[in-house]
C-alpha positions in Angstrom: -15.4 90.2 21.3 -15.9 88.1 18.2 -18.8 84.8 19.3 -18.2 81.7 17.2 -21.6 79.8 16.2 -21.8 76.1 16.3 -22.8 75.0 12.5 -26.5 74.1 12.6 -26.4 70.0 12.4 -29.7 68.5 11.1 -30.9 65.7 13.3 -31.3 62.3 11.7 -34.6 60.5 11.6 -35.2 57.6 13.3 -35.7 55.6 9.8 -32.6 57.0 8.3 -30.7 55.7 10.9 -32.7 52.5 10.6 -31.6 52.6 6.7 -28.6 53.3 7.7 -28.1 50.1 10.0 -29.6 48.1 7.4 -27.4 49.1 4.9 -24.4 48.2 7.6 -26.3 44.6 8.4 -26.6 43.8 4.5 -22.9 45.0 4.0 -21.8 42.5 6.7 -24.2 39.6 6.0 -23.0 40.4 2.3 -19.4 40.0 2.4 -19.7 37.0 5.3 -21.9 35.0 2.3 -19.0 36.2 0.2 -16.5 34.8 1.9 -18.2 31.8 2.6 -18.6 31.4 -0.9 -14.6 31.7 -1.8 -14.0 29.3 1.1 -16.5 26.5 -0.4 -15.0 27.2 -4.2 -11.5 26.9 -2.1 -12.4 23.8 -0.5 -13.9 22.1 -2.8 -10.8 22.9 -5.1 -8.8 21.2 -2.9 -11.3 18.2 -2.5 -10.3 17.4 -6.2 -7.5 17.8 -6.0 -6.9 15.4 -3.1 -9.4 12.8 -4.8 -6.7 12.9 -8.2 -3.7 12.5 -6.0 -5.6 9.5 -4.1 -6.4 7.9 -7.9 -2.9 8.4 -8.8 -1.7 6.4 -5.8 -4.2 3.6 -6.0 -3.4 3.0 -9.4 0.7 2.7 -8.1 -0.3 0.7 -5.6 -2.4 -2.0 -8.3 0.9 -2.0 -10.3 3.2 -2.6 -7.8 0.8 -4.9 -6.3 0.8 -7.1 -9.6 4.6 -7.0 -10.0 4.7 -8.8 -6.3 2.4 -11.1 -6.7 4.7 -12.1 -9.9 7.2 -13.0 -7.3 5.2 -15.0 -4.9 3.5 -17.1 -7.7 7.2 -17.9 -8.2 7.8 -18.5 -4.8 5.2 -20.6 -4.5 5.6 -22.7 -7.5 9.5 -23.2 -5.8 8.0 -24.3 -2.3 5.5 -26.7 -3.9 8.1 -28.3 -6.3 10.7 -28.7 -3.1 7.8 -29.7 -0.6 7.0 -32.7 -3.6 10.3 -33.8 -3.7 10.4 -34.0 -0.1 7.3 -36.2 -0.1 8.4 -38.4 -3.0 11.5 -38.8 -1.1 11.5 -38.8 2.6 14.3 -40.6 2.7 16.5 -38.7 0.2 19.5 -36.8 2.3 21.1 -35.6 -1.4 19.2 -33.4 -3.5 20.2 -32.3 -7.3 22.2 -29.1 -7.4 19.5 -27.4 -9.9 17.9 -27.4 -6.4 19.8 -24.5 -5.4 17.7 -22.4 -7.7 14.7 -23.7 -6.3 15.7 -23.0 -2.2 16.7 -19.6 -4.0 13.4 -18.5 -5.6 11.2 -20.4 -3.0 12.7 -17.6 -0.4 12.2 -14.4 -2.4 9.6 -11.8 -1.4 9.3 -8.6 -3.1 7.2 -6.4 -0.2 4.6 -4.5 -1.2 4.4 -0.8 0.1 1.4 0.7 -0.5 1.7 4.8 -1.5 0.2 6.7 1.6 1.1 9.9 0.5 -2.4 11.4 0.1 -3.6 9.8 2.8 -1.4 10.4 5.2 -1.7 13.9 4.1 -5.4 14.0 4.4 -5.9 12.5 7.7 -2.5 14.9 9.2 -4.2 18.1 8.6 -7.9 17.4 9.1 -8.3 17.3 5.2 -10.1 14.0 5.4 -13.1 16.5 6.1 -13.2 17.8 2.3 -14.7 14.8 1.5 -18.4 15.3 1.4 -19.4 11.7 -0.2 -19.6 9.8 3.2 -19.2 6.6 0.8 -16.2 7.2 -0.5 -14.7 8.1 3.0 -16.0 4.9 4.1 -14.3 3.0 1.4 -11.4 4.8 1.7 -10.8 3.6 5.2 -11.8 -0.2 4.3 -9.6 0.3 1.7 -6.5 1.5 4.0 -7.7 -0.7 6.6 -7.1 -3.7 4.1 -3.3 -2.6 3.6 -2.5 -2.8 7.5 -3.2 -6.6 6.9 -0.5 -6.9 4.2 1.9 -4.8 6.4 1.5 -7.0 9.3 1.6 -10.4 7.2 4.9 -8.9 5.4 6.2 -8.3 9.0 5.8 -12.2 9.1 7.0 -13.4 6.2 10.2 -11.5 6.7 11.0 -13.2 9.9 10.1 -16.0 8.1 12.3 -15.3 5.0 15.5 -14.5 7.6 14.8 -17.9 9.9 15.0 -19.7 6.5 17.9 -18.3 4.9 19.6 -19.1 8.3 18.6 -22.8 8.0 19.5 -22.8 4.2 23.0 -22.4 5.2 23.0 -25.2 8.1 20.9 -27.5 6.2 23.4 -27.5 3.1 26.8 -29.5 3.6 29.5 -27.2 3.0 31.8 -29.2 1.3 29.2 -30.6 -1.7 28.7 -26.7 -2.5 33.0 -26.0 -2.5 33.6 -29.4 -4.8 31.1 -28.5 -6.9 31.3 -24.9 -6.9 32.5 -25.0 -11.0 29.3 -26.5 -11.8 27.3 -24.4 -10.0 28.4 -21.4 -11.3 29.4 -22.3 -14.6 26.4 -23.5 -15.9 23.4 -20.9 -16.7 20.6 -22.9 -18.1 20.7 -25.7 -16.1 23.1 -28.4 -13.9 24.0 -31.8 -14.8 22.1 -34.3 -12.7 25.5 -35.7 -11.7 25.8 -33.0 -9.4 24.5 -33.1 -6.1 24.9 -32.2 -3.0 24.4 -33.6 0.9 22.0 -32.2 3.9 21.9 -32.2 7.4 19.5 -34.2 8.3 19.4 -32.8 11.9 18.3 -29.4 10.2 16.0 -31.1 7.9 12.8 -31.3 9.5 13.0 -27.2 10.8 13.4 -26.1 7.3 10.4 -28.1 5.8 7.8 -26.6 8.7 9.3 -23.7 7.7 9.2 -23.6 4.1 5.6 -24.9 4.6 4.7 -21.6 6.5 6.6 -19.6 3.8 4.2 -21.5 1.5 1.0 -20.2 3.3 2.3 -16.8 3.9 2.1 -16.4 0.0 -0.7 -17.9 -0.6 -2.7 -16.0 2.1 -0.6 -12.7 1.3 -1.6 -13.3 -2.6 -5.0 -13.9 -1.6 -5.0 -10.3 0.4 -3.4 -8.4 -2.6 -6.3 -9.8 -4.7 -8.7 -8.2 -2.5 -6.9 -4.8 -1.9 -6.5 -4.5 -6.0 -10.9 -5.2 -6.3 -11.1 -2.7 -3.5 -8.7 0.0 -5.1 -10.1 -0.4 -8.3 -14.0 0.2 -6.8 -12.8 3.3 -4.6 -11.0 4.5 -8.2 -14.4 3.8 -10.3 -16.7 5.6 -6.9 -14.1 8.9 -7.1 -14.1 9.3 -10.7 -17.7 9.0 -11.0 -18.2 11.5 -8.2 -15.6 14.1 -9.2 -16.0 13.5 -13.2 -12.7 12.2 -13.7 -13.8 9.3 -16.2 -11.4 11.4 -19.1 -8.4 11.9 -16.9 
């Protein structure tokens, strides 16, 4: 009967498979470093790329911010000039029909809305955490906290805005704007002073408090853009120092 002998198998010392562990340890501890390392270059590729798309938005957000308070230092130069008349003439129930443009402009408001998009993104999916600079994320917050004032004065003024359009068409007499609706269409430049046109008395004293309002609204809301556009262009100058983006 044919025996089959088990192959000899040398036996290991104890500092080969010490060796051997190590090597397994270092392997390990080796690729975890690694990977920590792609995930930081990962991350902090991201970081930048979130701080550009934050700079891009700020500097929307200073344009359109200038472009509205273009309107409201229109509106505001309208409400002042009606408010004098109504002081010089307390008395006066007939105004000029050029006043129509005045009552027009005095009532216009074009809402600033700030661009959240990298912001919204950031805080949605824990992003906000890339940021290392615990300034920046500080000033980012001020800075967004700043435009929740705005929002909530704009939620104001347009209640404001719709109250006085409704007493714009009680306070006008009808029948003034239908006899002289030629001349208020027809001329582009300007109205002759022969045209006029009547109000209601009984309405007259809810539209001045509430042109007067109007009239703080933009003063205060101009006031608040000033400060959002000094605190948009410091968070831009902080980021672009940080993340060496003077060039772009």
């Amino acid at each position: 009967m044919e025996v089959h002998h088990h192959p000899h198998v040398e036996k290991k010392s104890f500092k080969e498979y010490l060796l051997e562990g190590l090597m397994i340890f270092l392997a390990v501890t080796m690729g975890f470093f690694a990977e920590s390392i792609r995930e930081h270059i990962t991350e902090s590729k991201h970081e930048v790329e979130y701080m550009k798309s934050l700079v891009n938005d700020l500097q929307l957000d200073t344009a359109y911010i200038n472009r509205s308070n273009e309107a409201r230092d229109t509106a505001i130069l309208a409400s002042r000039t009606l408010l004098r008349n109504f002081k010089e003439n307390p008395s006066a129930v007939k105004w000029p029909a050029e006043y129509h443009k005045l009552i027009s402009k005095s009532n216009v408001l074009k809402i600033f809305i700030n661009h959240s998009g990298t912001i919204d993104q950031l805080k949605s999916s824990g992003s906000i955490r890339l940021v290392r600079n615990k300034e920046i994320v500080d000033a980012i917050e001020s800075y967004y906290n700043q435009i929740k004032r705005i929002d909530n004065l704009n939620s104001l003024y347009l209640s404001n805005q719709q109250h006085g359009s409704e007493l714009v068409s009680k306070l006008i007499i009808a029948k003034d704007d239908i006899n002289n609706y030629d001349s208020l269409f027809q001329y582009t430049k300007g109205l002759p002073v022969s045209v006029y046109f009547y109000l209601n008395e009984s309405y007259l004293s809810e539209y001045i408090n509430n042109l007067i309002y109007r009239l703080q609204l933009n003063v205060g809301g101009k006031q608040i853009h000033e400060e959002i556009i000094a605190k948009a262009v410091q968070l831009i100058g902080k980021i672009k120092a940080e993340y060496h983006l003077e060039k772009e």
